[in-house]
C-alpha positions, 0 to 999 in steps of 0.5 A, spaced: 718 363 725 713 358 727 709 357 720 703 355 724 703 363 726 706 367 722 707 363 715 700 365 713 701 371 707 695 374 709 698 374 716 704 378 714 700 383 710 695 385 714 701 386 719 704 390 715 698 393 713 697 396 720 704 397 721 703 403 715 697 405 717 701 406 725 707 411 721 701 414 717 696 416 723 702 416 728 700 412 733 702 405 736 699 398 732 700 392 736 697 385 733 696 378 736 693 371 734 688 367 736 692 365 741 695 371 744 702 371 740 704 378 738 705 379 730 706 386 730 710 391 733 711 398 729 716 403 729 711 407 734 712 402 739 719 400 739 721 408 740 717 408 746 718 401 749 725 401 748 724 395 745 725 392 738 720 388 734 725 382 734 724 382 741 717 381 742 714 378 736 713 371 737 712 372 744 705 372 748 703 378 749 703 375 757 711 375 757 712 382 753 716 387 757 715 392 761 708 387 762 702 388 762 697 389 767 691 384 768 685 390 766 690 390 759 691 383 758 683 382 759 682 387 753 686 384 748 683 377 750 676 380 750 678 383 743 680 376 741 674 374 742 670 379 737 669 384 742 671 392 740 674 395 746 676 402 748 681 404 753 681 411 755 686 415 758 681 417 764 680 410 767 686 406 765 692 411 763 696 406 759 695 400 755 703 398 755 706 401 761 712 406 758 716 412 759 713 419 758 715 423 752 720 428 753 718 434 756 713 430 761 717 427 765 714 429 771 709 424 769 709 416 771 707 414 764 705 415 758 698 416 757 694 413 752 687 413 748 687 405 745 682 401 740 682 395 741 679 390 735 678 383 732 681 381 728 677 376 723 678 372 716 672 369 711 670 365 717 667 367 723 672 364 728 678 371 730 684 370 728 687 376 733 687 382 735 689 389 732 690 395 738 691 402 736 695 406 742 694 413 741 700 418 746 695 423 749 699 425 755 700 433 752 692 434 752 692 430 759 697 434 762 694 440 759 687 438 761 690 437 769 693 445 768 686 447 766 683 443 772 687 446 776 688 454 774 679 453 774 680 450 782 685 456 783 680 461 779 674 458 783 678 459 790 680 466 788 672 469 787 669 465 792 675 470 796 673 475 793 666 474 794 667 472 802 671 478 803 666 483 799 661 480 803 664 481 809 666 488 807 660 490 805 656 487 811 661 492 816 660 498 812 652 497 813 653 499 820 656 505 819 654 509 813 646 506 816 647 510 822 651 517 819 645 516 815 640 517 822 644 522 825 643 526 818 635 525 819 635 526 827 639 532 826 634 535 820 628 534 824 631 539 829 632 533 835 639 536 838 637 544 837 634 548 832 637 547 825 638 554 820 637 554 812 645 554 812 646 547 816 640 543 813 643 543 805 648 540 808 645 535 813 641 533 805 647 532 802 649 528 808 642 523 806 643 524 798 651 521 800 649 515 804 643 513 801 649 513 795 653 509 799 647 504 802 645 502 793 652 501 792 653 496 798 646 493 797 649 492 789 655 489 791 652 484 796 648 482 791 653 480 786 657 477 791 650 471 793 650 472 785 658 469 784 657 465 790 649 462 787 647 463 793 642 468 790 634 465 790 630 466 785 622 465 787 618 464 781 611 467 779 606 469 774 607 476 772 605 482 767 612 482 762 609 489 760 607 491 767 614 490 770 616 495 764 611 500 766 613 501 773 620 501 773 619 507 767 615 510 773 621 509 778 626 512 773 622 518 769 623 523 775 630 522 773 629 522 766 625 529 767 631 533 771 636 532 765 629 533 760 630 528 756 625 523 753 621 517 755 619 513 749 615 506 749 614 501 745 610 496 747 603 494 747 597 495 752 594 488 752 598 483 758 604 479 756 605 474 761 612 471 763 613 466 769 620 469 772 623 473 778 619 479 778 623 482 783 629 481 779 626 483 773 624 490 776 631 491 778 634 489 772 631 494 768 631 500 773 639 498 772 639 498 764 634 504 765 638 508 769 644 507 766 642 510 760 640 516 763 646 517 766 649 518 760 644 521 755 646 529 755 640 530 751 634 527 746 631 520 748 631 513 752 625 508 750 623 501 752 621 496 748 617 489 750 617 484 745 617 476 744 623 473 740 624 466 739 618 463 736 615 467 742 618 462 748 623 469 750 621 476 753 625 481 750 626 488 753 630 493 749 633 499 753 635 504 748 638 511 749 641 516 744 647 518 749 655 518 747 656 510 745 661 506 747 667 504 744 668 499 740 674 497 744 669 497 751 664 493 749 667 486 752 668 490 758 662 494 761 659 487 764 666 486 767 664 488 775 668 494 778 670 496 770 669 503 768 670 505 761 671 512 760 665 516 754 669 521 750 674 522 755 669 523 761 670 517 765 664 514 767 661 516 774 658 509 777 661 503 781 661 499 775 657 494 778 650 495 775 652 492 769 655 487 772 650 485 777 644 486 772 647 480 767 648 475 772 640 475 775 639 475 767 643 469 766 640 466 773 633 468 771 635 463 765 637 469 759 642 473 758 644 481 757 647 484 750 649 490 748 650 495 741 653 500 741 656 505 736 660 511 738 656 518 737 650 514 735 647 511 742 647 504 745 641 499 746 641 494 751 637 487 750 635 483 755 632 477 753 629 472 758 625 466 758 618 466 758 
């Protein structure tokens, strides 16, 4: 060895030093000199280059093969000059140029996660650099699998979304105009109509009116999937809103004689938001609770929470409850989950449609729930 390079004691020892450190973390530890003369190569380095430390120490670091590129050699020269330096995988792949690891072979090369630093002795002058190779090729592998299954999930429900549109768009048409017929028949237009053709033709208007709140859903939770949904911001009476979807649904409420509870105070609560889709998130939670409460009571709460910087309303009901087991699923769109053994009458969308405007008003949706004992429905919403 050239003494002027390697026959210092502390030279060797902090090579040596570094080496262990590389078998202990698993990591590649590349040392040079002040003058980019490489004296260090651990079994890291030599297991993934091909290249055995006798090869490469005393060697500048310009002429080591495979070579390095131009940014590489500009990070290790900076570092020698007392700079730390790190090259993440995502702008500069490699430090050193090597084959992937097995099993990645698809890859052009091993990509790296590397630290670069100086190295210093008691004076102020660098006596090297030490650069720390770490092998993230599995994680960038993964990661660029993940990028791609969120590319194709993403794709899929902007189709879903198109094709709901489109469907739901068709049948306007149709159900709109069976609909009209169903009027213009009752009113008598074509001819006279008996008490035995005028219960049918309602029950042709209650159908298609159905039909026509099941489209109108499913168009809105596509503009809502596809954030095409525009939300229009006003000051608006937190309690007020509460009042009036009550008023909406109570007639519903009183045909199965349940009920109608509130807890909220008289005096006005003041919330800046989308009252539109307020009122409809809570007729949906309102709604819903009616639908499947048999007897006893649903109520509706206001209050503030966090500090007082959220409205929360509160719909709770004493219905069936929903199992354990279902409760991550009742917000999935088109999900039906069945209440002791009855299967659930609705499209599956209300819940669906009503979480998405929260989350778009900036708040979200939760649901507790136990089986026999009722289920409470909290939207939370920023003030």
């Amino acid at each position: 060895m050239n003494d002027r390079r390697y026959g210092v004691a502390d030279d060797m020892l902090r090579s040596a030093a570094m080496s262990d450190l590389g078998a202990l973390l698993d990591v590649g530890v590349l040392t040079v000199d002040a003058d980019m003369v490489v004296t260090g190569w651990n079994d890291w380095l030599e297991r993934a280059s091909g290249r055995s430390r006798r090869e490469v120490v005393g060697r500048s670091i310009r002429d080591v093969h495979p070579p390095l590129r131009h940014a590489a050699i500009a990070a290790i020269e900076r570092a020698v000059g007392g700079s730390v330096v790190v090259m993440s995988q995502a702008f500069h792949e490699c430090l050193i140029e090597v084959r992937p690891p097995a099993g990645y072979e698809h890859m052009a090369r091993m990509q790296q996660s590397v630290r670069i630093l100086p190295l210093t002795g008691e004076g102020t002058k660098p006596l090297g650099a030490v650069a720390f190779i770490q092998d993230v090729t599995e994680r960038v592998s993964r990661e660029a699998e993940l990028k791609a299954a969120v590319e194709a999930a993403e794709a899929a429900n902007a189709a879903k979304s198109s094709f709901f549109t489109a469907m739901s768009h068709e049948l306007r048409t149709p159900i709109g105009a069976v609909a009209g017929y169903a009027d213009l028949l009752a009113t008598g237009v074509f001819g006279p109509i008996g008490e035995q053709q005028l219960d049918p033709l309602l029950r042709i208007k209650s159908v298609t009116s159905h039909l026509q709140s099941i489209v109108n859903e499913i168009l809105a939770l596509a503009r809502v999937s596809a954030h095409r949904e525009e939300v229009e911001l006003c000051e608006v009476d937190a309690v007020a809103l509460a009042e009036e979807a009550l008023v909406a649904v109570e007639p519903l409420a009183a045909q199965k004689g349940l009920e109608v509870r509130r807890r909220f105070s008289s005096t006005p609560l003041r919330l800046h938001t989308d009252n539109v889709k307020v009122r409809q998130i809570l007729i949906n939670l309102l709604g819903n609770a009616i639908k499947f409460t048999e007897r006893g009571s649903i109520e509706l709460e206001v209050a503030l929470t966090n500090e007082g910087r959220h409205v929360a309303y509160v719909v709770s009901d004493t219905g069936p409850g929903i199992a354990r087991n279902d409760l991550s699923r009742i917000f999935e769109p088109f999900t039906r989950v069945t209440s002791r053994g009855s299967p659930n009458p609705g499209s599956g969308i209300g819940l669906a449609l009503s979480r998405e405007l929260a989350r778009l008003l900036g708040g979200d949706i939760t649901v507790t729930s136990d089986v026999g004992q009722g289920s409470r429905f909290t939207a939370v919403l920023p003030r």
